[in-house]
N, C-alpha and C positions, 0 to 999 in steps of 0.2 A: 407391359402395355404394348399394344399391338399397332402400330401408329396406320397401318390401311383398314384399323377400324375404325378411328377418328375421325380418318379422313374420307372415308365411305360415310358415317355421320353428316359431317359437312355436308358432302352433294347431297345427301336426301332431305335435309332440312332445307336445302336453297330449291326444295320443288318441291315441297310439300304445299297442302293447302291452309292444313292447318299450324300457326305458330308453334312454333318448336325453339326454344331458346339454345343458347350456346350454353353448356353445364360444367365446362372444364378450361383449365387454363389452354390443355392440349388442341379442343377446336377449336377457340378462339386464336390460338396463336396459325392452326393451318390456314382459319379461315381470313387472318389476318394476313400472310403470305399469298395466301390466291386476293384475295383485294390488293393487295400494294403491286400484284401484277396485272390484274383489269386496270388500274389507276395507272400504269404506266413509272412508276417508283424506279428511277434509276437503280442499278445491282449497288452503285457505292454506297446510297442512301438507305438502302436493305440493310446491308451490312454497317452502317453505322446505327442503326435499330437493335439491331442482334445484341451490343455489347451491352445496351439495356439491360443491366441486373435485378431491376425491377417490376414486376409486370404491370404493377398500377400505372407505372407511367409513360410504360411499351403502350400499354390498350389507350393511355389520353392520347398518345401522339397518334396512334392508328386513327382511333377514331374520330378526331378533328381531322385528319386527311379527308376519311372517308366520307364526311360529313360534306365536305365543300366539295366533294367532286362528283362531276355531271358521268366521265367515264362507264359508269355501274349498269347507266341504263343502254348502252351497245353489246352486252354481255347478256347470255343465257343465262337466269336464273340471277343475274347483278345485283336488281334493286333488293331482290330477297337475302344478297349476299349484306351486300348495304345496309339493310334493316339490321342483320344481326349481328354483325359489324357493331353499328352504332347504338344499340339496343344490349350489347351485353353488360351485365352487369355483375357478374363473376369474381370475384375474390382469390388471388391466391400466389404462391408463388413461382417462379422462372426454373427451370429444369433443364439438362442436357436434352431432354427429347423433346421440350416444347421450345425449343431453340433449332431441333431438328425437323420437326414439326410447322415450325414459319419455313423452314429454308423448302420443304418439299413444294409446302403450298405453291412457295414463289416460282418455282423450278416447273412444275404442273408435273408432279410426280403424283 
């Protein structure tokens, strides 16, 4: 896996026009990392995220953050970040690279 394809993924779905869902654990977890840094997410609260060994309950926590926060809409491309944030609906499990994956997002690598 090539993770600056992922993550090339993510930016073009956050400015497309037309819906494009999130299809993998891997951009959901970048796209999870660049939200929890529009949202302002302390690094210690990142990293108490990460040790999440499960994604079902990485993506609830995500997505109730990202749910209640106003943040998204000061951000280019945010609210679309937002939507697919709290719009995905993905299945699957926790990897070294989508571990790697949340930490780029967050870093804006």
């Amino acid at each position: 896996m090539v993770k600056g394809l992922v993550r090339d993924a993510v930016q073009i779905k956050m400015k497309t026009k037309e819906e494009s869902p999130l299809i993998s654990v891997y951009e959901f977890c970048y796209a999870a990392g660049l939200g929890l840094r529009v949202m302002g997410v302390p690094e210690a609260e990142v990293k108490k995220l990460c040790q999440e060994e499960d994604f079902l309950k990485l993506k609830e926590k995500v997505q109730e953050m990202a749910k209640k926060s106003a943040a998204f809409a000061d951000y280019p491309g945010g609210i679309r970040l937002q939507s697919l944030l709290v719009g995905c609906r993905y299945k699957g499990g926790m990897t070294q690279e989508a571990y790697e994956l949340l930490d780029m997002g967050f870093c804006g690598r």
